[in-house]
C-alpha positions as CSV (number, residue, x, y, z in Angstrom):
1,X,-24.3,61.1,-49.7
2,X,-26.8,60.4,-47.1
3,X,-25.5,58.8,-43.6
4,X,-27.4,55.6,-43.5
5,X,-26.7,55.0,-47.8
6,X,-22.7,55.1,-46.8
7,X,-23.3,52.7,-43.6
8,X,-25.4,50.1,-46.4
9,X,-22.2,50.3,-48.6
10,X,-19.5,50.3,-46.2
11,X,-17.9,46.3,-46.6
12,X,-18.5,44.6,-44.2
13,X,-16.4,44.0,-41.0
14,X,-13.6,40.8,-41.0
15,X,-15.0,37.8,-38.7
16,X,-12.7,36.3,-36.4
17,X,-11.0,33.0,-37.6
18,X,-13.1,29.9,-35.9
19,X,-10.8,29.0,-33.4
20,X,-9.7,25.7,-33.9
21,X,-9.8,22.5,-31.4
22,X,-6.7,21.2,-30.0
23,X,-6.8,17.6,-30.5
24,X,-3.9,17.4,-27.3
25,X,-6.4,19.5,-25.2
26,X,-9.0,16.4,-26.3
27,X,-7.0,13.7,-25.7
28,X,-6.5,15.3,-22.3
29,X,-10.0,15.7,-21.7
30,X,-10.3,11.9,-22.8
31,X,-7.8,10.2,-20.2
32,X,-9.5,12.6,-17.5
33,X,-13.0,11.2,-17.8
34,X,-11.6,7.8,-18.6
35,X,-9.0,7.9,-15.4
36,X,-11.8,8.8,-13.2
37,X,-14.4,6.4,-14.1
38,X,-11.8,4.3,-13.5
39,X,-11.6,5.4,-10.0
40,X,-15.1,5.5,-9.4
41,X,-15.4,2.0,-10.4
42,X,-12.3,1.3,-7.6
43,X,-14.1,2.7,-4.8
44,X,-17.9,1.6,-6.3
45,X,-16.5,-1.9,-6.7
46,X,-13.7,-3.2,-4.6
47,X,-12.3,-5.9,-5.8
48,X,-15.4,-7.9,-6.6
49,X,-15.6,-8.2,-10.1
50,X,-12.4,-8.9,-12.3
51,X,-12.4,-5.4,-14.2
52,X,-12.6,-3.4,-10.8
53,X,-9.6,-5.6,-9.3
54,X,-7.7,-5.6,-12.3
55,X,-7.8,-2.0,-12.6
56,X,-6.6,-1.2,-9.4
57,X,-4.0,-3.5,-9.3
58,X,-2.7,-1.8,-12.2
59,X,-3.1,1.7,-11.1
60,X,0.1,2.7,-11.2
61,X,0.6,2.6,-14.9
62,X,-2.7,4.0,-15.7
63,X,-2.5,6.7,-13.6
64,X,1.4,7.7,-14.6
65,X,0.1,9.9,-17.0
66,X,-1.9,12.1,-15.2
67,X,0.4,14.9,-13.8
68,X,2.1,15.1,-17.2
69,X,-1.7,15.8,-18.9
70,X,-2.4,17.9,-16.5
71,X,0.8,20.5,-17.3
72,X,0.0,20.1,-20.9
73,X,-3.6,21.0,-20.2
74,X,-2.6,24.4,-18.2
75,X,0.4,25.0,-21.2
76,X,-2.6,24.9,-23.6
77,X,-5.1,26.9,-21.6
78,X,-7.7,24.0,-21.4
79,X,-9.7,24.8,-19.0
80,X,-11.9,21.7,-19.4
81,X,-9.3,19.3,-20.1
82,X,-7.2,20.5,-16.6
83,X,-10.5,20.0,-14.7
84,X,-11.1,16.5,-16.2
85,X,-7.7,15.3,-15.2
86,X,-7.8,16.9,-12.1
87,X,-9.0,14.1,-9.7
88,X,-6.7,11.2,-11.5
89,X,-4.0,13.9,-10.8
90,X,-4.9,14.0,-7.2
91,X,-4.7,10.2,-7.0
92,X,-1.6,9.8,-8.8
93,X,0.0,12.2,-6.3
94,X,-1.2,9.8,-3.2
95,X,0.3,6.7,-4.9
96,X,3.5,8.1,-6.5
97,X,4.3,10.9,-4.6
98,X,6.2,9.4,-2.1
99,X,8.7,7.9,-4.8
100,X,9.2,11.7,-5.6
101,X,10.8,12.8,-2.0
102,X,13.8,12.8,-0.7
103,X,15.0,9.4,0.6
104,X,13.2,9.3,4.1
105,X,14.7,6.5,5.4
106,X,18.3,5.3,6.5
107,X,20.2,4.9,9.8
108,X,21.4,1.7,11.8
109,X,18.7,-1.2,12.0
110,X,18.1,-4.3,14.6
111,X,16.3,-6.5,12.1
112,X,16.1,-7.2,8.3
113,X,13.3,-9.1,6.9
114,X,13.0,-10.3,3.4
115,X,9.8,-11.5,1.5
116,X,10.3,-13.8,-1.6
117,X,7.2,-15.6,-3.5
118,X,9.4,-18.2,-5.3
119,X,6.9,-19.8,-7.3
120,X,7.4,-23.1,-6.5
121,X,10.7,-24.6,-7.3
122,X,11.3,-21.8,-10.5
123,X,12.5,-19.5,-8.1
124,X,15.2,-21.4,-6.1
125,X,17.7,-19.6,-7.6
126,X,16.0,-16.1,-6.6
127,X,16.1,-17.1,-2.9
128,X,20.2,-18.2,-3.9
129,X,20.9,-14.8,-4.7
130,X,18.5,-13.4,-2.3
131,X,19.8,-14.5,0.5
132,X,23.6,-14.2,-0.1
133,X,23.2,-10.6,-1.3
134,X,21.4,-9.1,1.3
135,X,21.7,-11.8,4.4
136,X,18.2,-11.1,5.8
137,X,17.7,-12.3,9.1
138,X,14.1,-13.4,8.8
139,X,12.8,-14.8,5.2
140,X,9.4,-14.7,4.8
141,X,8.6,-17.5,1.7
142,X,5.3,-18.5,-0.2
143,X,4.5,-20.8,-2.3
144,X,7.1,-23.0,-1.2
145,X,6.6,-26.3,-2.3
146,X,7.3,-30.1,-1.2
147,X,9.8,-30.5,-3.8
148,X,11.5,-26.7,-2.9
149,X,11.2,-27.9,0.7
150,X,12.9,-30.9,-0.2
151,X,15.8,-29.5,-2.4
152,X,16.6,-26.6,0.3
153,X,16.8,-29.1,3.3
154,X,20.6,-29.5,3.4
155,X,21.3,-25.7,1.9
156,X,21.4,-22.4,3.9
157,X,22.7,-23.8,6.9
158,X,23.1,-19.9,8.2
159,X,19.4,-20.3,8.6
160,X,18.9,-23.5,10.6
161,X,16.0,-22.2,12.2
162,X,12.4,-23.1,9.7
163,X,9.0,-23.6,9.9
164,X,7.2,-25.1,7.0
165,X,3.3,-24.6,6.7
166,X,1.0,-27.5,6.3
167,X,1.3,-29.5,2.9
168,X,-1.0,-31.9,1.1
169,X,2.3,-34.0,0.6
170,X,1.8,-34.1,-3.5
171,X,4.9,-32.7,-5.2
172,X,3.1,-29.9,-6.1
173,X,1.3,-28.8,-2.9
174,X,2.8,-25.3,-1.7
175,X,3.0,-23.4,1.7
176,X,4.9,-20.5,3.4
177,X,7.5,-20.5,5.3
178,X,9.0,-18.6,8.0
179,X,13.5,-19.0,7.9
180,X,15.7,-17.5,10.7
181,X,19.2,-17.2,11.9
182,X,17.8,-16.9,15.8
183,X,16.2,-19.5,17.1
184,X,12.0,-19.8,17.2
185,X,10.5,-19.4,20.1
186,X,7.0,-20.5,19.2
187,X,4.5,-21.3,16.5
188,X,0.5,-20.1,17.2
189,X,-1.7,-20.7,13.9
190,X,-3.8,-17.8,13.2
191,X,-7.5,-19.2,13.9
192,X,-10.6,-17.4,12.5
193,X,-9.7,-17.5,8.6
194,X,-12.4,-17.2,6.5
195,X,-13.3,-20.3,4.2
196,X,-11.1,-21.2,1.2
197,X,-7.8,-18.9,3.0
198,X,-4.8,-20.5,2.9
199,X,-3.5,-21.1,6.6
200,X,-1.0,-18.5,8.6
201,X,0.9,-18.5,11.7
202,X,2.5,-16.5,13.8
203,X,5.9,-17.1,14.6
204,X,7.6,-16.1,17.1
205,X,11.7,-15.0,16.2
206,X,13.9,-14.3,19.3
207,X,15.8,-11.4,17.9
208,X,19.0,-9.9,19.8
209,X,17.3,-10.3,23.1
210,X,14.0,-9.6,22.2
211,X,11.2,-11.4,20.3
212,X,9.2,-10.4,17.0
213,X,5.9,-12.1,16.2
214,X,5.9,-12.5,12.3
215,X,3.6,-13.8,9.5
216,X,4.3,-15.1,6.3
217,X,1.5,-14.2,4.3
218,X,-0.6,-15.3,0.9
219,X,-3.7,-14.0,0.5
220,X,-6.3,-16.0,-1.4
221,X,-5.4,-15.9,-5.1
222,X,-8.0,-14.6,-7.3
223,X,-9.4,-16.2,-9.9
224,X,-9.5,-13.5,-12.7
225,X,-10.0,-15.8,-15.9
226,X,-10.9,-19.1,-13.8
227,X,-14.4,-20.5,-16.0
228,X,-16.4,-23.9,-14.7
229,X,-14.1,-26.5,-13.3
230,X,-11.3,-23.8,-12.7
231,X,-13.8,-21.9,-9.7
232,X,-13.9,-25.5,-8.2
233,X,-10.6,-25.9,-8.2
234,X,-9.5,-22.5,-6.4
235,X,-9.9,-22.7,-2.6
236,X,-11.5,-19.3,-2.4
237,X,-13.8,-19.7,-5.8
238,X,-14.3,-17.1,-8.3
239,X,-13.4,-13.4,-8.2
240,X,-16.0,-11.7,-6.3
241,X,-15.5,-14.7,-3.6
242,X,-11.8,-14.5,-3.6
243,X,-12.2,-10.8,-3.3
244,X,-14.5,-11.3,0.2
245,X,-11.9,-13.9,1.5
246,X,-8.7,-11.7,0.8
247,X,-10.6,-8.8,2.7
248,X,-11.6,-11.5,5.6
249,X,-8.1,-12.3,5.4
250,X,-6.6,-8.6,5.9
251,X,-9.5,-8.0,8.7
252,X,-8.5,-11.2,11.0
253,X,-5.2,-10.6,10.9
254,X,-5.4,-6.6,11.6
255,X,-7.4,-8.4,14.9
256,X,-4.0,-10.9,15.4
257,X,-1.9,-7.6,15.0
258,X,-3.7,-6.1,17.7
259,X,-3.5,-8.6,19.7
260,X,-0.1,-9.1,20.0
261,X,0.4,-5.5,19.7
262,X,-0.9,-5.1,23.0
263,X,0.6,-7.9,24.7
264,X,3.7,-5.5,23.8
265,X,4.9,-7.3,20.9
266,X,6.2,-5.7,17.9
267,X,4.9,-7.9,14.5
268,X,6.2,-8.1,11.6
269,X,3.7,-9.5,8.8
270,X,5.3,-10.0,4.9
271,X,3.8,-11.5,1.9
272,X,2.3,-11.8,-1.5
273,X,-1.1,-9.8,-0.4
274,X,-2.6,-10.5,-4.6
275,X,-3.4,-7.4,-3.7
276,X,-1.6,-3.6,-4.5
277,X,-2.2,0.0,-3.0
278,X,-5.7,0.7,-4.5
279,X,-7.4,-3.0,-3.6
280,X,-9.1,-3.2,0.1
281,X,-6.9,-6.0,1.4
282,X,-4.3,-3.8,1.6
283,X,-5.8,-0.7,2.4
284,X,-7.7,-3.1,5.3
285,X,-4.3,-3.5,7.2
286,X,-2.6,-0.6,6.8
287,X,-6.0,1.1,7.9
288,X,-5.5,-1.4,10.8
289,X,-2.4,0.1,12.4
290,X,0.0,-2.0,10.0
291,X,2.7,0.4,8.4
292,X,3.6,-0.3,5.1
293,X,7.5,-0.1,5.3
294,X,8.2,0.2,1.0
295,X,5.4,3.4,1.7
296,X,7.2,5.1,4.8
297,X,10.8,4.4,3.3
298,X,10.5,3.5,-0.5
299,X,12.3,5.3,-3.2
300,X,10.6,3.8,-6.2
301,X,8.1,1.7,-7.2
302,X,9.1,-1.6,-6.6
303,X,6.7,-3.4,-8.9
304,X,7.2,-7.0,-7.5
305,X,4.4,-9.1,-10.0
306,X,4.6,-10.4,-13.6
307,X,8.0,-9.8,-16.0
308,X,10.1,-6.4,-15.6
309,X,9.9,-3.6,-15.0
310,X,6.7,-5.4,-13.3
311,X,2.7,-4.6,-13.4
312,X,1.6,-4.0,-9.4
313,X,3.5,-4.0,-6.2
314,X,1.8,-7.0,-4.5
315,X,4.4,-7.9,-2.4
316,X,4.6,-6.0,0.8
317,X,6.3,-6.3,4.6
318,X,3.7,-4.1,7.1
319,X,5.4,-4.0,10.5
320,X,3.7,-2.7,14.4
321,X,6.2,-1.8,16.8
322,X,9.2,-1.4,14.6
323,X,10.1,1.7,12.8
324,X,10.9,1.3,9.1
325,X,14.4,2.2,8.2
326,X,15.1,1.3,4.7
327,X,13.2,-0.7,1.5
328,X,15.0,-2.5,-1.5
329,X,13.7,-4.4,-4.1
330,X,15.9,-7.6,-5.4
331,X,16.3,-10.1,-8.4
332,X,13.3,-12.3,-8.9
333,X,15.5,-14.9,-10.9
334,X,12.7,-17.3,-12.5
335,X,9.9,-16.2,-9.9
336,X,6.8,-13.9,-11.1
337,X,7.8,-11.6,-7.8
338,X,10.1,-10.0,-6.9
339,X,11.9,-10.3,-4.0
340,X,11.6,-7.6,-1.1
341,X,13.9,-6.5,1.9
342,X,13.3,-4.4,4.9
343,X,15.0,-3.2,7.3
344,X,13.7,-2.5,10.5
345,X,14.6,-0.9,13.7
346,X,13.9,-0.8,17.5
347,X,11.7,2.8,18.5
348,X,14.0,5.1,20.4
């Protein structure tokens, strides 16, 4: 038989199977390019529009995932699905890495500080417990409010020592509040706020010889679903105005820090920011010089807002001069925050 007559009858060679789509490798892919437009509407953003806030307040959650996906992706040989989860991967390791680490704190402190937002009068049983389980020497309140104010005048008397912000005087008016075991040794209100802030001061707490400059804190509230009469009614407006007023807020009191900072006090400033590790407020003071003690001693999360196990850590003690030593989170009782405690030390 001729050559080329064999090769034209010879069957023909198998194809290869089409290789077929994993739909984990896609649904890898999917949370990569989702996760990162998410961060690029973060930094593009800030906090001034309710979407870019929201979503980095709740970063934590939405960027749990990401180290898991990122395994499954190499497991699975996707290439393209490693390299889209690749930045959120990178982010997640900044904001829950730490948790991750050995224990970093511990050792004997000087001071202990504890920051409760008790929601008005719901969380009166919170500060109860608060204060008898972990005896703070300095309690840092917000939102406390003339009927609180009222009902704790006679309790506590281990803390004798209180400033009360200003109040309206309506039962429902709130302010912080600044409790001690030492005695006070002045009050200086913070000037320079931006419009629509809620007021501060800085307090001055003699502690074991020495004084501590500390501020209870409460960042202007944002006004996520606030429509019409609502924006009126919030003291720093709508979103993208509350947004410029938190920053203000952080900036001012990053100058306050600093001031006293080198006047060669150590500060001690504690609060309900509205704000958690990816919004600007918070990334404006601890740019600032501020440490964030739940970030240089924190074993877990400590997701202070909304119902358990919580949506964002929003509640947060930054300290100059002191060295962190250890970071708890407590019971929140009827509050929307938890309760935080820190414990601080003199530098060596």
């Amino acid at each position: 038989m001729h050559p080329t007559a064999a090769a034209a009858t010879a069957p023909p060679a198998p194809s290869r199977p089409a290789r077929r789509r994993s739909p984990l490798r896609a649904l890898v892919t999917a949370y990569g390019v989702a996760a990162t437009a998410a961060l690029v509407l973060v930094v593009a953003l800030g906090d001034r529009t309710a979407l870019s806030y929201a979503v980095a307040l709740s970063a934590f959650w939405w960027l749990l995932p990401a180290p898991v996906l990122l395994l499954a992706a190499l497991v699975l040989r996707g290439r393209r699905a490693a390299v889209a989860v690749l930045t959120p991967t990178v982010a997640a390791a900044w904001l829950l890495g730490p948790y991750a680490l050995p224990w970093r704190g511990g050792g004997e402190h000087d001071l202990r500080v504890a920051v409760y937002n008790t929601s008005g009068p719901r969380g009166v049983a919170g500060l109860r417990a608060l204060l008898a389980a972990w005896e703070p020497d300095v309690v840092l309140l917000q939102e406390v409010t003339t009927r609180t104010a009222r009902e704790l005048a006679g309790e506590f008397p281990d803390y004798p020592h209180r400033r009360l912000g200003r109040l309206s005087g309506d039962e429902w008016s709130d302010a912080s509040a600044v409790w001690s075991r030492t005695p006070l040794a002045g009050v200086v209100p913070v000037d320079g706020l931006p419009a629509g802030a809620r007021p501060a001061e800085v307090v001055t707490v003699a502690v074991g010889g020495r004084e501590v400059d500390v501020v209870s804190l409460h960042l202007a509230s944002p006004c996520l679903t606030c429509a019409g009469e609502q924006v009126e009614r919030n003291p720093a407006g709508g979103t993208a105005a509350a947004a410029r007023t938190r920053v203000a807020e952080a900036e001012r009191l990053v100058e306050v820090a600093r001031e006293r900072r080198a006047a060669g006090r150590a500060v001690v400033l504690g609060g309900d920011l509205n704000s958690s590790d990816l919004n600007q407020p918070l990334r404006v003071l601890t740019g600032g010089g501020l440490v964030d003690v739940h970030r240089a001693v924190g074993d877990r999360p400590q997701l202070t807002r909304g119902p358990g196990p919580g949506a964002a850590r929003v509640d947060v003690v930054l300290v100059a001069g002191l060295e962190p030593v250890a970071d708890a989170e407590g019971w929140r009782g009827a509050s929307d925050h938890s309760p935080v405690v820190a414990d601080l030390a003199w530098p060596t």
